[in-house]
C-alpha positions in Angstrom: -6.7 -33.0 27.8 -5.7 -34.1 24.0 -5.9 -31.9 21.2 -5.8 -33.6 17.2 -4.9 -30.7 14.3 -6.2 -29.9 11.7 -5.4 -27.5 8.1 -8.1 -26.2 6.4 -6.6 -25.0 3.5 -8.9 -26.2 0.4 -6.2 -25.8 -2.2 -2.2 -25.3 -2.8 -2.6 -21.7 -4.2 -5.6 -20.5 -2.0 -3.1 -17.8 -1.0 -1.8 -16.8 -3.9 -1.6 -13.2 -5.3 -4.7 -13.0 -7.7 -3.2 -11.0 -10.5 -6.7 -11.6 -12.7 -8.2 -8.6 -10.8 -5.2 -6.5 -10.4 -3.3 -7.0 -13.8 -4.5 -4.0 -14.9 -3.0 -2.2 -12.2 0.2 -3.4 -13.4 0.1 -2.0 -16.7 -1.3 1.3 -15.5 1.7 1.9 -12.9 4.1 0.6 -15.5 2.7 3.8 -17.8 3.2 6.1 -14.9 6.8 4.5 -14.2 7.8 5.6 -17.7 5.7 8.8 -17.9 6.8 9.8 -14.6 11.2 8.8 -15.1 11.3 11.2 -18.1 9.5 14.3 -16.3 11.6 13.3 -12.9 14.9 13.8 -15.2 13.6 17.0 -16.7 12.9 18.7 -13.9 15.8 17.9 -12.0 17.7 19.1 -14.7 16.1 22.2 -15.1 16.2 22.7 -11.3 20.2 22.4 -11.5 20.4 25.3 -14.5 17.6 27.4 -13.2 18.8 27.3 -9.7 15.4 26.8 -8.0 15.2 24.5 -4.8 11.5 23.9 -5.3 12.0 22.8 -8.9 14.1 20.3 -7.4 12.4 19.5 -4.6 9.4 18.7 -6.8 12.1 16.9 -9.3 13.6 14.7 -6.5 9.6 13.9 -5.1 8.9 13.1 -8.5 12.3 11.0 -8.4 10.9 8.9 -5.3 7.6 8.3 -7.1 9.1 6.8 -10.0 10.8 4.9 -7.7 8.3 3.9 -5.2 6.4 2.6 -8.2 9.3 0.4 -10.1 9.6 -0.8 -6.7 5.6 -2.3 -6.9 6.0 -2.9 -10.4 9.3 -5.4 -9.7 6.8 -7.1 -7.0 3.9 -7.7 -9.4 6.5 -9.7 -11.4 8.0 -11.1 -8.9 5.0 -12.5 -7.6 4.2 -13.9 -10.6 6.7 -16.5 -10.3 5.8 -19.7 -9.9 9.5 -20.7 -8.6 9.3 -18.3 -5.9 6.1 -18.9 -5.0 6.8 -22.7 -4.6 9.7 -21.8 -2.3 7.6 -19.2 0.4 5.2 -21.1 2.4 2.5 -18.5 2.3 2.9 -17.5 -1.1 4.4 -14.2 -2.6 1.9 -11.6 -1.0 4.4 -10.7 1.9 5.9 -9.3 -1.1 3.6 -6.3 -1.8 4.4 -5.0 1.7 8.3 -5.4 1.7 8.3 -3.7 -1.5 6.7 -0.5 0.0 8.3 -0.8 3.0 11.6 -0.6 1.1 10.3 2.4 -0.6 9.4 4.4 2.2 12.5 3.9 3.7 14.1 5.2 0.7 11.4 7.9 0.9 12.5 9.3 3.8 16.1 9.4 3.3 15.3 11.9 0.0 12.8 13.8 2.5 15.8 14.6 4.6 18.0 15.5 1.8 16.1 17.9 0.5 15.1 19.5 3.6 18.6 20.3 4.1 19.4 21.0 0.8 16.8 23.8 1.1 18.0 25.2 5.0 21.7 25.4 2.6 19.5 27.8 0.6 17.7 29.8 2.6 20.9 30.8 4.3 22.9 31.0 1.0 20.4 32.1 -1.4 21.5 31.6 -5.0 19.5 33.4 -8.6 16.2 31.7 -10.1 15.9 32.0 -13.6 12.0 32.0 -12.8 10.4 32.0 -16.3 12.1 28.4 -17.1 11.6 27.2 -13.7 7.7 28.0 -13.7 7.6 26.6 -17.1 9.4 22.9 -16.2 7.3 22.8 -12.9 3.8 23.2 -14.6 4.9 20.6 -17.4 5.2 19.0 -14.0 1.7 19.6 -12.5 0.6 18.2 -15.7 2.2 15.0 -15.5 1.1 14.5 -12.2 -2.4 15.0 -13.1 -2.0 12.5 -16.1 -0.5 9.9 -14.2 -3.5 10.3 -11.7 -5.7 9.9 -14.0 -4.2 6.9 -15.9 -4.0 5.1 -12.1 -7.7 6.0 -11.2 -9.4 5.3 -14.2 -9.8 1.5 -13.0 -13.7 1.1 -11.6 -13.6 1.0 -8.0 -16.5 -1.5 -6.4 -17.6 -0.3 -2.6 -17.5 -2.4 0.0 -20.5 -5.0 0.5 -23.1 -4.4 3.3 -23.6 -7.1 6.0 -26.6 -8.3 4.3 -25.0 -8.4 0.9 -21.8 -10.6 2.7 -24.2 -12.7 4.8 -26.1 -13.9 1.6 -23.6 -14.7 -0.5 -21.6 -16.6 2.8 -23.4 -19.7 2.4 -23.7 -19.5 -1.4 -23.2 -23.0 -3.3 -19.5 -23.1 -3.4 -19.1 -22.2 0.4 -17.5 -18.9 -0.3 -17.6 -15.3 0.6 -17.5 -12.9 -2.4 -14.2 -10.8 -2.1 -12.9 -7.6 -4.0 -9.2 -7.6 -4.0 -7.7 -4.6 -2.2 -4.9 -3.4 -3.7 -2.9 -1.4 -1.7 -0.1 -0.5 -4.2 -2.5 0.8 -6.4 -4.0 2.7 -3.8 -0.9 4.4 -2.3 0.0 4.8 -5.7 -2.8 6.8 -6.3 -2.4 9.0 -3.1 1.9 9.5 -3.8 1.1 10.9 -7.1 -1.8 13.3 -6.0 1.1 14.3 -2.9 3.5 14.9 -6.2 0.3 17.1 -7.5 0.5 19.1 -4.6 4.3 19.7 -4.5 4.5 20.8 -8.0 2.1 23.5 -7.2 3.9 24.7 -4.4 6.5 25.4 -6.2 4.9 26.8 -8.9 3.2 29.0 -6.5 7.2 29.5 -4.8 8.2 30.6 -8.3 5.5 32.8 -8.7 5.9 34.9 -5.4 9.3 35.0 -5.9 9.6 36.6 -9.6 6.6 39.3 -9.2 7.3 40.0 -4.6 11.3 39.5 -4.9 10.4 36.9 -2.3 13.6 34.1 -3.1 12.8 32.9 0.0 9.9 31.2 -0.6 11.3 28.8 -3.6 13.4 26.8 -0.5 11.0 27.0 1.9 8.4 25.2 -0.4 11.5 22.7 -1.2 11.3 22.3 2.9 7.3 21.9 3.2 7.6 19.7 -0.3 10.7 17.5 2.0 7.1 17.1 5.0 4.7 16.1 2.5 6.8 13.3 1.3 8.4 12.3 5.3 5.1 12.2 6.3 4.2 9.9 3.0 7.0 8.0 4.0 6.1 7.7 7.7 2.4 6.7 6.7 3.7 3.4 3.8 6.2 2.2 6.7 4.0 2.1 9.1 1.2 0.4 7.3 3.5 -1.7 5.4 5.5 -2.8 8.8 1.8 -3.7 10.2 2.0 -6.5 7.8 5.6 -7.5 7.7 5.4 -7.8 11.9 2.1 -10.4 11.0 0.0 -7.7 13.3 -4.0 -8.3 13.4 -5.8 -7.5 10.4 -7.6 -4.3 10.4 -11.4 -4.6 10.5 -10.8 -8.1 12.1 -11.2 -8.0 15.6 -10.6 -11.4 17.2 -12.2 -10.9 20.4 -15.0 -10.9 18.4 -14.5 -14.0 16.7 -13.8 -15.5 20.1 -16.8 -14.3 21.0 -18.8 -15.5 17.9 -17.5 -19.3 18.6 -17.6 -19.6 22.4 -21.4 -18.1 22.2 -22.0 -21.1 19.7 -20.8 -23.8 22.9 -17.5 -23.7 21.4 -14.5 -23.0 23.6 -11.2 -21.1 22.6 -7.8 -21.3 24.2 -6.2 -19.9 21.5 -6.7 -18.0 18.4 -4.2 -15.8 16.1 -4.1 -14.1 12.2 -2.0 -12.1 10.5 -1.6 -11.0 6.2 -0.1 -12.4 3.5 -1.0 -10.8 0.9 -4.0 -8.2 -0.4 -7.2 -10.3 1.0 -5.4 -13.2 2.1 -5.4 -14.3 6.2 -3.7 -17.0 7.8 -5.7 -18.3 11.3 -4.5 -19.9 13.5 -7.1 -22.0 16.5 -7.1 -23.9 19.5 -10.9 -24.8 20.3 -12.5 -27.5 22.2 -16.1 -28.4 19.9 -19.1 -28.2 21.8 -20.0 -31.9 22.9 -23.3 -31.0 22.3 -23.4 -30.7 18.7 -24.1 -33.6 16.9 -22.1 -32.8 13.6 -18.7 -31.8 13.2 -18.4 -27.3 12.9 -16.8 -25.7 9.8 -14.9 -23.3 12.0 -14.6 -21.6 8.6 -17.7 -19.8 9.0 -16.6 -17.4 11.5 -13.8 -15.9 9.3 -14.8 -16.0 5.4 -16.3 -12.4 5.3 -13.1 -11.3 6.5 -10.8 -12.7 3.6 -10.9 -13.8 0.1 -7.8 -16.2 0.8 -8.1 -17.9 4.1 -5.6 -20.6 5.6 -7.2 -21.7 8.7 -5.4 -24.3 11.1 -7.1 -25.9 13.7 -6.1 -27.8 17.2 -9.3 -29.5 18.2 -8.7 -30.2 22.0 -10.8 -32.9 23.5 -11.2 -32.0 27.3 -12.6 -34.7 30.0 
């Protein structure tokens, strides 16, 4: 049994970050960066004079925001460099997901703070001043609702159907058409619409607790505020760690694939891919061509739909 390799990779930069479709991403999260710092300081602030856990619960959430998104902002730039870039052999898309995994790892230490911070109040209650504190935490809300709205004004595209990807497979050029999924635009999105929701719990806090004399409720919301952004946390590292470990793409299933090419004559002895980067895939196979087939298989076929950047290395084995 001999085997020969071969790379399919049709350029130097096929895996490279394609910033043409996401730039304005960049700008929109560098916007909410700012936006969001100034209203994280206020708050916190105002939850140190007022007294109110929730206040700065919702201050400290708003704190990890900021900083979950200078965190993606420093990757954009980062993997815009051409020196880095030149020095990684996959390019700088392993970036993106290091990036938020560092995040939610500083995520979660906050989440734990706070929860504890609140426990301290609810068995040492301290005064509110609650007119001040409702006041900072719906300027707040409102910031949270801007920033949403300045990171989801970009047009979204839908995924193509099968028939829409299978005609434009074998267009002229010998390439799928891809939309570029951003992911740190998406959990972007979804941390500042969880920052939405813990301003208005403790706006709704405050409220119980100046007209029902219910203190309690401003550190209990600073605990279920603490869940909302664990569980945020919990959700980026595990999606982000999916990517770092070079686990199986989602959507791609590679018994599948297997199946594809072995029903073709083909036979596989061994096949792996993993991400590096928003719609780029590195393959790897080990296949032994049908002797049947007079011409030579572009073993490219049975995974273009499933990237936009694909790095495919093949081990053609001859067997006796």
């Amino acid at each position: 049994m001999k085997s020969q390799k071969f790379d399919f990779c049709n350029q130097a930069n096929e895996l490279a970050v394609d910033f043409a479709e996401i730039s304005s991403n960049e700008k929109r999260t560098l916007w909410v960066v700012l936006l969001t710092t100034v209203m994280m300081a206020v708050e916190i602030a105002a939850g140190h004079i007022t007294g109110s856990m929730a206040l700065l619960a919702d201050g400290y959430h708003m704190a990890s925001h900021a900083g979950a998104l200078g965190i993606a902002y420093l990757v954009y730039r980062l993997a815009r460099s051409h020196k880095l870039s030149s020095k990684l052999n996959f390019g700088t898309g392993k970036l993106l997901p290091l990036g938020g995994y560092t995040s939610a790892v500083g995520l979660g230490i906050i989440a734990v703070w706070m929860a504890f911070e609140s426990v301290q109040r609810l068995l040492h209650p301290v005064s509110i001043e609650f007119n001040e504190a409702i006041v900072i935490a719906g300027i707040g809300l409102l910031v949270n609702i801007v920033s949403a709205g300045i990171l989801g004004l970009r047009h979204h595209h839908e995924h193509d159907d099968d028939h829409h990807d299978e005609q434009h497979e074998s267009d002229h050029h010998g390439h799928s058409h891809h939309q570029v999924e951003d992911h740190n635009h998406r959990s972007a999105l979804v941390h500042v619409l969880a920052d939405a929701l813990t301003s208005g719990l403790a706006i709704f806090a405050l409220m119980i607790g100046k007209y029902f004399s219910a203190v309690w409720t401003d550190p209990m919301m600073g605990i279920i505020g603490s869940a909302v952004i664990l569980r945020w946390a919990y959700s980026l590292s595990r999606a982000t760690a999916r990517e770092l470990l070079d686990a199986h793409p989602k959507g791609m299933s590679l018994s599948k694939i297997k199946q594809d090419i072995e029903r073709d004559g083909h036979r596989v002895f061994d096949l792996h891919a993993w991400h590096t980067g928003p719609s780029n895939i590195v393959c790897m196979l080990a296949v032994a061509e049908n002797p049947q087939q007079l011409e030579g298989t572009d073993f490219r076929d049975y995974f273009r739909h499933h990237a936009k950047g694909l790095h495919l290395s093949i081990e053609k084995i001859r067997t006796p």
